[in-house]
N, C-alpha and C positions, 0 to 999 in steps of 0.2 A: 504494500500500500504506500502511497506516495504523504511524505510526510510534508507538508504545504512550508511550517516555518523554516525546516532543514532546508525544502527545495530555494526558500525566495533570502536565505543567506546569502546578502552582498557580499561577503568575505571568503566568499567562497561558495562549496556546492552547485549544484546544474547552474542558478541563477549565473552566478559569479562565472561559469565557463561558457556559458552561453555570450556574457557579456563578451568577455573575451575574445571568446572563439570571429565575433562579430566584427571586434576593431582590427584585431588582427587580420583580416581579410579584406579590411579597406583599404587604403591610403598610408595609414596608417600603420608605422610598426608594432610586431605584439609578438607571445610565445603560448600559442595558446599550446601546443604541443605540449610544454612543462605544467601547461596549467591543467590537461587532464590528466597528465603521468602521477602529479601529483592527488590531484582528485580520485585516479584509480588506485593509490598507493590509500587514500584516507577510508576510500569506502567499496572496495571491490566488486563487493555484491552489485552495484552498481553501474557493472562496468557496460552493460547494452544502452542505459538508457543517457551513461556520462557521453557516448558514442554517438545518440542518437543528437542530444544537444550541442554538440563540439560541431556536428554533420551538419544543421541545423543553422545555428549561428555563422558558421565559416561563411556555409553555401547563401545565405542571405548579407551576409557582408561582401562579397564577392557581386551579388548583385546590385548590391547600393552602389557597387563601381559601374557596375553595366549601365546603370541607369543616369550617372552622372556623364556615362561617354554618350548616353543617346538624347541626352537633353545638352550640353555642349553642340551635338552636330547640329542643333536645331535650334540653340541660341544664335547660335556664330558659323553658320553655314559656310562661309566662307574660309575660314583656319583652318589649318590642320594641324591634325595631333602633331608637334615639334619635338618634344624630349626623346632622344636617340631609342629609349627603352619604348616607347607609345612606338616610334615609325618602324620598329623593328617586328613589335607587336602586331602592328596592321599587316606587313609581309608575312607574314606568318601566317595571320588569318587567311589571306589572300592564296596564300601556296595550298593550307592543310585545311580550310573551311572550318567550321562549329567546331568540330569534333577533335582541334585542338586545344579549345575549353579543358578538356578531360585534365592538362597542365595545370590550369589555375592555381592549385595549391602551391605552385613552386616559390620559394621565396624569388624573389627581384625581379621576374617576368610574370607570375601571375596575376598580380595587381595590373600592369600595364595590359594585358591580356584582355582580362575583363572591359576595363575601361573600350580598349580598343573595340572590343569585339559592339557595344554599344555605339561606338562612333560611327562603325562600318555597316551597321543594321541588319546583325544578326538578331533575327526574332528571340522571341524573349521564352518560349515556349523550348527551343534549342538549345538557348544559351542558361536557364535553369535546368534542364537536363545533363548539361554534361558538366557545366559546374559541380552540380550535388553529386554526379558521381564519381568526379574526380576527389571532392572536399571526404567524400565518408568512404573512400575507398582507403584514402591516406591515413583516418583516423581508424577504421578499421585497424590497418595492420600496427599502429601504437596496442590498438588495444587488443589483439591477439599475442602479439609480442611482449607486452607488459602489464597484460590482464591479472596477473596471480604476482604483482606485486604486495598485495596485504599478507 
């Protein structure tokens, strides 16, 4: 049974890795990785639903970038993405299509990745697909790998 004040612990707990999981897939630097190592180290038992929140937060932080490259192409229609890591990004897109979303999680091109892939108008139907399966496959194997930390 899910314990409401343990879950909405800012200090920690789903809440807290959810937070996490969130910013660190923005813009924004983060570790959400130590943040469920250590959360599966605090409360094992837990370790499908710490999976499902880390999977959860990433994959919605990762789209808060998609959405920030698809509302840029359509503020300022005119600009293009500039920073080496955005125009690298968009080749990319361009060479492998959606389906190298599945990356996202990577630190130092996933972020531009995302972004990109909203600039360039990949639907959003595709780009939440291969996002979250990129984001829960990588948390997955954290959490296969360092599930019987307790």
């Amino acid at each position: 049974m899910l314990d409401i004040p343990s879950f909405l612990n800012l200090s920690g707990g789903p809440f807290g890795l959810f937070a996490g999981s969130f910013l660190a897939s923005t813009l924004l630097p983060g570790g959400s990785e130590a943040m469920l190592l250590w959360e599966l180290q605090q409360t094992p038992e837990r370790a499908g639903l710490l999976w499902a929140v880390a999977s959860l937060g990433n994959s919605l932080g990762g789209l808060s970038s998609w959405l920030i490259g698809w509302w840029l192409a359509r503020r300022f229609p005119g600009k293009g993405l500039s920073q080496d890591r955005q125009r690298q990004a968009l080749q990319r897109l361009a060479r492998y299509g959606s389906p190298v979303l599945l990356l996202s999680w990577l630190p130092v091109i996933g972020d531009p990745l995302c972004l990109a892939a909203g600039w360039s108008g990949v639907r959003l139907l595709p780009a939440t697909l291969y996002i979250g399966i990129g984001k829960a496959l990588r948390y997955g194997m954290l959490v296969g790998a360092f599930g019987s930390l307790g």
